[in-house]
DRENPA-3360 file (N, C-alpha, C; in nm, 2 decimals, always signed):
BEGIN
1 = XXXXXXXX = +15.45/+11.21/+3.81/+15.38/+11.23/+3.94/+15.30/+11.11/+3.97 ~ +15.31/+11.06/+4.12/+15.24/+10.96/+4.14/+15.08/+10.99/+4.14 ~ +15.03/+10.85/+4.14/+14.85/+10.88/+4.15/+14.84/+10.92/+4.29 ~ +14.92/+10.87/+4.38/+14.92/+10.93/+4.52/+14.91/+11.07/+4.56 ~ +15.05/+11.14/+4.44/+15.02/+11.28/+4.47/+14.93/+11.32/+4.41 ~ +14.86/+11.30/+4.32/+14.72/+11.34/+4.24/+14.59/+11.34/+4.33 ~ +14.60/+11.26/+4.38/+14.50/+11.25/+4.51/+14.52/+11.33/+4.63 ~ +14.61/+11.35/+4.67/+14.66/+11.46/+4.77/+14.60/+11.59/+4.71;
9 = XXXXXXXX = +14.67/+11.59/+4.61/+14.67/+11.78/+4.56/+14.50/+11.76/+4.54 ~ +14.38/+11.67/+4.48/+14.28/+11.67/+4.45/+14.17/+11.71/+4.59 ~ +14.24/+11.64/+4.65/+14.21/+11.67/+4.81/+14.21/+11.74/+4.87 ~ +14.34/+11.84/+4.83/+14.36/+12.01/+4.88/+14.27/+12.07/+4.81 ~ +14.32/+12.08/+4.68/+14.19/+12.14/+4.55/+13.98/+12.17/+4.61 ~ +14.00/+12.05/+4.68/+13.84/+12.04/+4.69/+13.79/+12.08/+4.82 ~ +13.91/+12.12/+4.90/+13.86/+12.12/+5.05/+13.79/+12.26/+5.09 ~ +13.74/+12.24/+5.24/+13.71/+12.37/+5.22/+13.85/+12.54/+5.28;
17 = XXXXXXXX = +13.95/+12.47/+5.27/+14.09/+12.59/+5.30/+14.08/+12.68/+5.22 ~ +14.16/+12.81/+5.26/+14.12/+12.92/+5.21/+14.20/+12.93/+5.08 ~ +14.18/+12.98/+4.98/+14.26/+12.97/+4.82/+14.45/+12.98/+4.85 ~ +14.46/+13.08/+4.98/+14.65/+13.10/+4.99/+14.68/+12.97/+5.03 ~ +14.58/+12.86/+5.18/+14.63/+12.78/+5.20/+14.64/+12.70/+5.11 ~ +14.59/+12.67/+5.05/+14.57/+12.54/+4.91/+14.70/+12.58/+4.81 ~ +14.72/+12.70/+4.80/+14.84/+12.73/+4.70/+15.01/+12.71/+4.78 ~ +14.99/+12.71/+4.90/+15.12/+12.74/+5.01/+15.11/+12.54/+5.02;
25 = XXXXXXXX = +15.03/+12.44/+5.00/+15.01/+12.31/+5.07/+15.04/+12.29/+4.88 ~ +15.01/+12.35/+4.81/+15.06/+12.33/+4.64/+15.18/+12.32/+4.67 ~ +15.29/+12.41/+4.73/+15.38/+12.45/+4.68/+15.50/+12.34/+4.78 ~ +15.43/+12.31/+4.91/+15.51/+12.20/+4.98/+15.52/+12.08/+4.89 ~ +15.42/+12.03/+4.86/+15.41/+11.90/+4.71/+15.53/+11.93/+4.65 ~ +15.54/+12.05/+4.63/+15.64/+12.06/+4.46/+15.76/+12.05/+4.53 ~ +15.79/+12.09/+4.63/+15.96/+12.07/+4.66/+15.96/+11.95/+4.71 ~ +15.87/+11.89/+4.81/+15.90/+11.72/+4.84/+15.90/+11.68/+4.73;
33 = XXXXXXXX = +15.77/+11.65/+4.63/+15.83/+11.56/+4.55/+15.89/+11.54/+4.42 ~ +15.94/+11.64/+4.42/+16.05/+11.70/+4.32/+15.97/+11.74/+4.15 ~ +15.86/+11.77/+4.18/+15.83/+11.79/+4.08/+15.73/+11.97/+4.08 ~ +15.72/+11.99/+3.94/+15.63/+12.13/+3.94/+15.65/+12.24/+3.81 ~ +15.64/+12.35/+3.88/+15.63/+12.45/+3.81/+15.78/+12.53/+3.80 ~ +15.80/+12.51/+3.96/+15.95/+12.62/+3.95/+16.07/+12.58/+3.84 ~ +16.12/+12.66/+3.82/+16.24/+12.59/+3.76/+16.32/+12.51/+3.81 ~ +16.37/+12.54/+3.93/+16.48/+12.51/+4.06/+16.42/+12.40/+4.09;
41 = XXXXXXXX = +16.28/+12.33/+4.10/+16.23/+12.20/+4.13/+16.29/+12.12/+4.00 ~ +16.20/+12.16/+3.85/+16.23/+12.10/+3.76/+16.41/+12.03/+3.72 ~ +16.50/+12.17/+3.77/+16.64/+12.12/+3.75/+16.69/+12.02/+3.81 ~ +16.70/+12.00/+3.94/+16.69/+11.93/+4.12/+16.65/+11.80/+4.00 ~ +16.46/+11.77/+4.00/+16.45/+11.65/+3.88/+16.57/+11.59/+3.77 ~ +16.60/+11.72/+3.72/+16.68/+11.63/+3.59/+16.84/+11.59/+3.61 ~ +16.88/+11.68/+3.74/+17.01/+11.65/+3.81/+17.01/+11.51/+3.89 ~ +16.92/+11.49/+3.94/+16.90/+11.34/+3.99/+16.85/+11.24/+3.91;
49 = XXXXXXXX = +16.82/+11.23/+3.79/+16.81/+11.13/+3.68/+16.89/+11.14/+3.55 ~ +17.01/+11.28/+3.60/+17.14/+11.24/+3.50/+17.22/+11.13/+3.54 ~ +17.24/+11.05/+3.63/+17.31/+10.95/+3.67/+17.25/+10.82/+3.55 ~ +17.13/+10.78/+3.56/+17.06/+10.66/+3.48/+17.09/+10.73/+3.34 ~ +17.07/+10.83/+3.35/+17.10/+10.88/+3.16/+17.29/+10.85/+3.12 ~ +17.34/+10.90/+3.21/+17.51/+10.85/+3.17/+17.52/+10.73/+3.19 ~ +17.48/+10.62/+3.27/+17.46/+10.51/+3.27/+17.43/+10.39/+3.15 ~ +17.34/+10.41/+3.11/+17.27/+10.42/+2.99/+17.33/+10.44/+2.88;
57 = XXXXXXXX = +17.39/+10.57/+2.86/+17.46/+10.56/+2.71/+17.58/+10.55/+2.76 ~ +17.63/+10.51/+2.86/+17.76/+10.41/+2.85/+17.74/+10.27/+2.84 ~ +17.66/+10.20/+2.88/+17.59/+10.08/+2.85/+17.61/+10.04/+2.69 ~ +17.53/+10.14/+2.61/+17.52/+10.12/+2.48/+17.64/+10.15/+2.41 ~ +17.72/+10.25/+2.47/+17.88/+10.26/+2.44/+17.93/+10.14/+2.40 ~ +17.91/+10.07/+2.54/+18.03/+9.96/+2.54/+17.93/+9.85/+2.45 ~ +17.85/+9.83/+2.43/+17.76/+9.74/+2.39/+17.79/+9.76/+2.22 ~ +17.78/+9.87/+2.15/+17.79/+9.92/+2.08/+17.97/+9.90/+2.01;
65 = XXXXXXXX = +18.04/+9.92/+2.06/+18.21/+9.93/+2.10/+18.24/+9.79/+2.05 ~ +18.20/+9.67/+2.17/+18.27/+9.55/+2.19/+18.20/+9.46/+2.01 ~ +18.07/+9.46/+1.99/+17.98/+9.44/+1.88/+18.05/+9.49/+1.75 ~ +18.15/+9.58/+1.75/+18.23/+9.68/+1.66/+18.31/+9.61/+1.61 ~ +18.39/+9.57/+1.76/+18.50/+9.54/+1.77/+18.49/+9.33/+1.73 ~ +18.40/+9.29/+1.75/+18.40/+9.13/+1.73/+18.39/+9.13/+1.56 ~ +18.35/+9.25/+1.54/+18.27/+9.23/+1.36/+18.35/+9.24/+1.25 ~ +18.50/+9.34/+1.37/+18.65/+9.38/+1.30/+18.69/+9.27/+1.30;
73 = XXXXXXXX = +18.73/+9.22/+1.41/+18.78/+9.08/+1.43/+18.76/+8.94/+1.32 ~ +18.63/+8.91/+1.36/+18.59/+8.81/+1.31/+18.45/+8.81/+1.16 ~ +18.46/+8.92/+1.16/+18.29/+8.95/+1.06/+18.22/+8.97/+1.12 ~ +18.13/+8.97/+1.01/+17.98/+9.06/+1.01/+17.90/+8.92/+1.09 ~ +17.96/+8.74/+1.07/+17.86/+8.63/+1.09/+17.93/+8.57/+1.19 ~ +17.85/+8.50/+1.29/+17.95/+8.37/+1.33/+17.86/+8.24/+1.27 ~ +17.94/+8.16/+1.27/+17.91/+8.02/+1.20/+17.85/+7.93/+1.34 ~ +17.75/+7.87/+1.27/+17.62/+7.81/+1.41/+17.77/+7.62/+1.37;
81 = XXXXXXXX = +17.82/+7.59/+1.52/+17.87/+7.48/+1.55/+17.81/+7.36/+1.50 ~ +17.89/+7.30/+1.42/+17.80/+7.12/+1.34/+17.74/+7.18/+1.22 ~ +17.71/+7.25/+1.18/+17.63/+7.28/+1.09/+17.74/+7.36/+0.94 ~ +17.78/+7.24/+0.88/+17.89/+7.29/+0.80/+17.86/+7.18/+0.68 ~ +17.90/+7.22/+0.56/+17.89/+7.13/+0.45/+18.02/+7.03/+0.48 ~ +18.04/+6.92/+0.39/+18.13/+6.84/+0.39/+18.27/+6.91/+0.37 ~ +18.25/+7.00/+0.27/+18.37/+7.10/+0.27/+18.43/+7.16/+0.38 ~ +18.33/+7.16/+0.45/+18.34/+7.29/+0.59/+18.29/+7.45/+0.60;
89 = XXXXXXXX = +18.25/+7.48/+0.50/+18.16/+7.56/+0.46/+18.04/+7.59/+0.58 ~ +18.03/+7.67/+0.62/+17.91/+7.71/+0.71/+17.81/+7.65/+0.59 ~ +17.69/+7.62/+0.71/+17.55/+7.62/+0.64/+17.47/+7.73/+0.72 ~ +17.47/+7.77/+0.80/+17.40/+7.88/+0.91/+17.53/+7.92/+0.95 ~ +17.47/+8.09/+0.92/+17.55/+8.16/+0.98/+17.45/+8.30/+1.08 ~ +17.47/+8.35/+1.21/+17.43/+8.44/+1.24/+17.46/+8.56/+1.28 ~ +17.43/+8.64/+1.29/+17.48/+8.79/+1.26/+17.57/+8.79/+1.45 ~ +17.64/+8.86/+1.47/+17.72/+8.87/+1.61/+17.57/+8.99/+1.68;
97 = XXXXXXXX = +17.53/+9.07/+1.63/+17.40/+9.14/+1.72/+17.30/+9.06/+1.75 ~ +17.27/+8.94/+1.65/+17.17/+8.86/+1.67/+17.22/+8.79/+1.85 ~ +17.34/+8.73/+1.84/+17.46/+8.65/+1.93/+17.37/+8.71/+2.10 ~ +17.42/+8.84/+2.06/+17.51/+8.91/+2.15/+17.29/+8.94/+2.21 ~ +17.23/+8.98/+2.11/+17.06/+9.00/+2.20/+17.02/+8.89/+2.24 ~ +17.06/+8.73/+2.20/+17.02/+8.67/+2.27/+17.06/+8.59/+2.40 ~ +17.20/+8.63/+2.39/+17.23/+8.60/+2.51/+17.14/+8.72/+2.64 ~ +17.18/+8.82/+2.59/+17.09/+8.93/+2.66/+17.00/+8.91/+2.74;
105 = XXXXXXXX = +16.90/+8.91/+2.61/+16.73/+8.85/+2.66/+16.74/+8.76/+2.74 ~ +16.80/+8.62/+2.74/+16.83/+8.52/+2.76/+16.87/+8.52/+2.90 ~ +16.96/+8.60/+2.95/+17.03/+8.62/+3.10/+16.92/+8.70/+3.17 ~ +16.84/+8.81/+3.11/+16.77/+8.83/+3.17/+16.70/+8.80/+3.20 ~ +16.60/+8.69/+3.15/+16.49/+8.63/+3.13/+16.54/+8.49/+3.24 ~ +16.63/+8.49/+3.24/+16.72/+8.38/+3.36/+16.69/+8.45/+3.53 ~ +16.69/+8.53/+3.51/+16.70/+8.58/+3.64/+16.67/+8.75/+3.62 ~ +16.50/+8.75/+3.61/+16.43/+8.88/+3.58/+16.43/+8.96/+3.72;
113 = XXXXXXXX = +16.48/+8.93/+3.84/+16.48/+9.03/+3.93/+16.61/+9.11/+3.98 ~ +16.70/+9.03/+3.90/+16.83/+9.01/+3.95/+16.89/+9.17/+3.90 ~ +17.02/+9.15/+3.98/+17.05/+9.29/+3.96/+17.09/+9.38/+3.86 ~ +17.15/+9.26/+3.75/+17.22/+9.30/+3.63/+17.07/+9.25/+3.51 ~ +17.01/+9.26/+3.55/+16.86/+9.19/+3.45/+16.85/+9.35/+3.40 ~ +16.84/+9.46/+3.42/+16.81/+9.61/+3.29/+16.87/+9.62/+3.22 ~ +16.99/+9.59/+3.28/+17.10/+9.58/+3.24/+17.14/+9.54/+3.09 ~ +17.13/+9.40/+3.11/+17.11/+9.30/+3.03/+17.00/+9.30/+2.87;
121 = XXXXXXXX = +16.91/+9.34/+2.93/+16.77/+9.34/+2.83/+16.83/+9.51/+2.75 ~ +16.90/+9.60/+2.82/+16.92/+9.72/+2.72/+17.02/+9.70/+2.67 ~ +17.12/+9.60/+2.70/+17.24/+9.57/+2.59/+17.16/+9.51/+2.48 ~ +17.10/+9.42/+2.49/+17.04/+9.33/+2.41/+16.92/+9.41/+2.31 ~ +16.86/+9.49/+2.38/+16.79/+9.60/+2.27/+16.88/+9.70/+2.19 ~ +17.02/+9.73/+2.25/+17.12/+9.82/+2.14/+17.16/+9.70/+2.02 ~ +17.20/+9.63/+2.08/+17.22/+9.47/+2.00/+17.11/+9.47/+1.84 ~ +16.97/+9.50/+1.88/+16.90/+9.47/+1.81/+16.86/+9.54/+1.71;
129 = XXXXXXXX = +16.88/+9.68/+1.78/+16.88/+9.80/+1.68/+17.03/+9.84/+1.60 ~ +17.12/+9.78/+1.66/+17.25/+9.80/+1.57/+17.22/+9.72/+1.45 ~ +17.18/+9.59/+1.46/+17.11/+9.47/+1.37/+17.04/+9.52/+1.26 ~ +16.94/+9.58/+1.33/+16.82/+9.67/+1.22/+16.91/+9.73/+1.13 ~ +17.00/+9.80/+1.19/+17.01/+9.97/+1.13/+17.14/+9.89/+1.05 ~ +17.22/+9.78/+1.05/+17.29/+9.75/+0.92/+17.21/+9.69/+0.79 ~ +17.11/+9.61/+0.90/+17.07/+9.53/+0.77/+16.96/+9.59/+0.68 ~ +16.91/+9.73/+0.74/+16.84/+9.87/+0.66/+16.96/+9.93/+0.57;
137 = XXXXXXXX = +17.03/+9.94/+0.59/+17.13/+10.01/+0.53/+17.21/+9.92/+0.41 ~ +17.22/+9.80/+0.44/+17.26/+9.70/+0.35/+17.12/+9.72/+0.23 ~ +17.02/+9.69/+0.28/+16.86/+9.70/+0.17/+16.91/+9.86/+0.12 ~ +16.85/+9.96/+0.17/+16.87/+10.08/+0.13/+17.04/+10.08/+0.00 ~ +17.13/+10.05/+0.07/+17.24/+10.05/-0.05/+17.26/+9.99/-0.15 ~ +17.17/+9.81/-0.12/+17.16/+9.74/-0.21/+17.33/+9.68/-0.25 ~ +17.38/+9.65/-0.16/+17.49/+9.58/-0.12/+17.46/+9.49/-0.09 ~ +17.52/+9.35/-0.12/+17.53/+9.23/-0.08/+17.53/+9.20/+0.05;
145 = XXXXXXXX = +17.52/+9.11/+0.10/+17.54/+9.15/+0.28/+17.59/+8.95/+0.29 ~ +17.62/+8.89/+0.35/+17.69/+8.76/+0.40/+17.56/+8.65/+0.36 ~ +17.40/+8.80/+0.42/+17.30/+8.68/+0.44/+17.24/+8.69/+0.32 ~ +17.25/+8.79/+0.21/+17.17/+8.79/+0.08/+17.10/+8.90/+0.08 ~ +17.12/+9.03/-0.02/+17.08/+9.13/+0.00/+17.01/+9.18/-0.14 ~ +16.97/+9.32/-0.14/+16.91/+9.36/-0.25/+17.05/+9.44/-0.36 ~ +17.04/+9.42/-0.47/+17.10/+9.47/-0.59/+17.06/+9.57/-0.75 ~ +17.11/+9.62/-0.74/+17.08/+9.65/-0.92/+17.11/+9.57/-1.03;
153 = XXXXXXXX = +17.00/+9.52/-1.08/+17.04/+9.44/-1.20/+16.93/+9.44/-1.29 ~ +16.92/+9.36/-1.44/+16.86/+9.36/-1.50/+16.83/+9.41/-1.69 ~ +16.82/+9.31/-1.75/+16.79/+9.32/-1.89/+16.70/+9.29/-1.91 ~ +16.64/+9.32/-1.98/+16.48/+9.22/-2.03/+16.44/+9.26/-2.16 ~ +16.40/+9.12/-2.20/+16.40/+9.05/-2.36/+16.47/+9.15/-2.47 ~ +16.64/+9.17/-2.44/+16.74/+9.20/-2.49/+16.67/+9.38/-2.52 ~ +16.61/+9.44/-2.39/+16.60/+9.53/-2.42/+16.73/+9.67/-2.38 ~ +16.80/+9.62/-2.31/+16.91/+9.69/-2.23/+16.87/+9.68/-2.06;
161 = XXXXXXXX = +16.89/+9.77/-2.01/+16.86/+9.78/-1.85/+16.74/+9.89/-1.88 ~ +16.66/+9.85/-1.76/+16.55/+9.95/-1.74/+16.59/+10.10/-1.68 ~ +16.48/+10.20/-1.75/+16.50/+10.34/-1.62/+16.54/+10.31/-1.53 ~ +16.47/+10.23/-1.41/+16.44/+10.25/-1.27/+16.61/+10.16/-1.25 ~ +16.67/+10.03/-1.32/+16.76/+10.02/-1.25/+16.90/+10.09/-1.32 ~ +16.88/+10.17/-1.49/+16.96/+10.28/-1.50/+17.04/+10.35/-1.38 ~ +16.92/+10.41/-1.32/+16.93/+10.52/-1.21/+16.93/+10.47/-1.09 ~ +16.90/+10.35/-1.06/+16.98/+10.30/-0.95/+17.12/+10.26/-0.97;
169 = XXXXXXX = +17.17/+10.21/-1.06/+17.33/+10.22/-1.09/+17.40/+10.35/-1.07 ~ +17.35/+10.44/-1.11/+17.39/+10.61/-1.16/+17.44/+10.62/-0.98 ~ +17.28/+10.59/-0.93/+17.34/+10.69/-0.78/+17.42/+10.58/-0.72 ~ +17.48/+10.44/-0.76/+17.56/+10.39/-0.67/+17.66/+10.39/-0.71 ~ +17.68/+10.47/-0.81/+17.84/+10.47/-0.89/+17.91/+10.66/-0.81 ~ +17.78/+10.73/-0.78/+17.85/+10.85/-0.75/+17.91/+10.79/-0.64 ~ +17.87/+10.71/-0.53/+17.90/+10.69/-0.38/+18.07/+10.69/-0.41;
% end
């Protein structure tokens, strides 16, 4: 609800009209401006802001999808251009979500009024959270990952392996 309508209805609230009219000048608010108490207002509301909600998680579909689909292709990395050992060996490599949010940010921040600018910044925030949520999962599994990850290991002064990485082996051998 706008501060506009808050000030209206505050205005009815305090005047001197009789309690019916104040409730009947309530009740015009709620169907103009689509908000309230009824249900039939409330539904009207969420049927005209299902359009930006399917929008939206089709956005992240495809954002989600095409990010899938480059990582099938090509990996988890792309290799930063010039930056390669004498071998040819990448020296920098960057994740394709890292890629893919900064172009994002990048185009939107190019042209923040423009039409495809929400657009752009919410591909680039799925981008970022796909990012998160592998390289959480890479630490949590303790899998290797391209960029260097966490592991189970460990002996110390020829005592065998410890409890703690015992049983971190244990639960990664049930997987």
């Amino acid at each position: 609800m706008a501060l506009s309508d808050l000030a209206v209805r505050r205005d009815i609230y305090t005047s001197d009209l009789p309690s019916a009219d104040k409730v009947a000048l309530s009740r015009v608010l709620d169907r103009i401006g689509g908000y309230g108490g009824s249900a039939l207002v409330r539904a009207k509301a969420a049927f005209a802001s299902s359009g930006a909600v399917i929008q939206e998680g089709t956005e992240a579909a495809v954002v989600g999808g095409v990010l899938g689909a480059v990582r099938g292709k090509w990996g988890a990395n792309v290799s930063v251009p010039g930056w390669t050992n004498s071998d040819g060996t990448p020296v920098i490599s960057v994740p394709w979500e890292a890629v893919a949010a900064a172009v994002g940010y990048g185009g939107a921040l190019l042209d923040p009024g423009g039409e495809y600018a929400g657009t752009m910044r919410r591909g680039a925030s799925v981008a970022i959270g796909i990012l998160a949520s592998r390289k959480a999962e890479e630490y949590v599994a303790g899998t290797p990952s391209t960029s260097g990850g966490a592991t189970a290991h460990g002996e110390f002064a020829g005592e065998g392996v410890d409890g703690i990485t015992a049983a971190a082996q244990r639960m990664l051998r049930r997987r």
